[in-house]
C-alpha angles and dihedrals in degrees: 000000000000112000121263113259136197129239158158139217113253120256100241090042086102112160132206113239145171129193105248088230100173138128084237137137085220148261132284121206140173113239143134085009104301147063112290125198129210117190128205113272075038123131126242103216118196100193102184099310092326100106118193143145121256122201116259105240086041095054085046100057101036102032128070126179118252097174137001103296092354111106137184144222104233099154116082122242140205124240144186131179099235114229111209126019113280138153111244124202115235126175099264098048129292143327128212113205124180121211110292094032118117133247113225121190124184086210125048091237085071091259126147097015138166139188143244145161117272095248097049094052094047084053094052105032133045122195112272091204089114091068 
């Protein structure tokens, strides 16, 4: 198993998103190899052409708003590279990775995480060690 790191989300890595505010049971949707889930109160996130649902009180506490309808990422995350293929719970559903993707948690005890391909997340977060 590859060592937690720290990071945050680059300066420029801005997203689209709108505030899911509809009487609604909620919406399904086909992503990361499995079934995802958006609630009402949810947000609708456009990251540079990935489209995808976070959860209402998460958006809240890691994401500020820079610009009507731009938001971003403000709070660190922890990261790993996984080593070998695996399905990892989030809180919308379920994500697929293959060896070489990154972990990303929201909380350093590895809690409220997602997944995304190596190159992707070097794109989006630098190291925070210099902090």
């Amino acid at each position: 198993m590859t060592t937690l790191r720290r990071y945050r989300k680059r300066p420029d890595q801005a997203v689209t998103a709108i505030r899911l505010e509809l009487d609604t049971e909620g919406l399904r949707y086909r992503k990361w190899g499995a079934e995802q889930w958006g609630r009402g109160g949810d947000w609708l996130v456009d990251n540079r052409g990935d489209v995808y649902t976070v959860a209402a009180d998460v958006f809240a506490r890691t994401y500020r708003e820079i610009a009507p309808g731009r938001y971003i990422k403000t709070t660190p995350v922890w990261a790993r590279r996984a080593q070998s293929a695996g399905t990892l719970p989030t809180r919308e559903g379920e994500s697929h990775y293959a060896a070489g993707d990154y972990l990303v948690f929201n909380q350093a005890d590895e809690t409220d995480g997602y997944c995304m391909a190596a190159e992707r997340f070097h794109a989006m977060y630098a190291p925070a060690d210099a902090e």
